[in-house]
Residue, then its C-alpha position, 0 to 999 in steps of 0.5 A: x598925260x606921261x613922260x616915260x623918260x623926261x620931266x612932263x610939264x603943264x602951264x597956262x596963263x589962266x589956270x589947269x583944270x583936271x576934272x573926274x566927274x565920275x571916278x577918282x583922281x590919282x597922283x603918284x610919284x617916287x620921290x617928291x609931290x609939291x602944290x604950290x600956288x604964289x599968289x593964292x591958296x591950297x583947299x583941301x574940300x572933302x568930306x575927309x582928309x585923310x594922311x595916314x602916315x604922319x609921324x608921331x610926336x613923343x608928347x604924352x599928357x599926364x591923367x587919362x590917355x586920350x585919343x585927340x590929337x593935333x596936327x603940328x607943322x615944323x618951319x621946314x613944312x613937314x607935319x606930325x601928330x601931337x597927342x593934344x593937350x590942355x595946350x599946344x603940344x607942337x612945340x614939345x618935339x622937335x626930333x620930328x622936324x629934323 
């Protein structure tokens, strides 16, 4: 599917399946990619995730610096990486959020 020059939508009432039996799927874009569902859920079901640039928190633990880190959620969506603590850390920086 490819829209050189306009917006490409699909809809179906009963659901779109895309399907790579034997290969990859790749979705890419410029500016915004969203999943959105209204009614059920987004599952990720993969071995790995993998998000390699989140941004990270400030956070810094006192003692031993450990390699542990939480995935925090800002109210506007965006994620970041927090060096986990003895408790949440999520809340500490919010200049990420912005």
């Amino acid at each position: 599917l490819e829209s050189p020059t306009r917006s490409l939508v699909m809809e179906a009432p009963k659901g779109v399946e895309i399907n790579a039996e034997a290969g990859n799927m790749e979705a890419t874009c410029r500016t915004e990619l969203r999943l959105e569902s209204k009614d059920g859920e987004i599952r990720l079901d993969a071995a790995k995730i993998k998000l390699p640039r989140l941004p990270h928190g400030s956070y810094t633990p006192t003692g031993t610096r450990q390699k542990v880190f939480e995935i925090c959620v800002c109210a506007n969506g965006r994620l970041f990486l927090s060096q986990a603590g003895t408790g949440s850390t999520c809340q500490i920086n919010t200049s990420v959020c912005l």
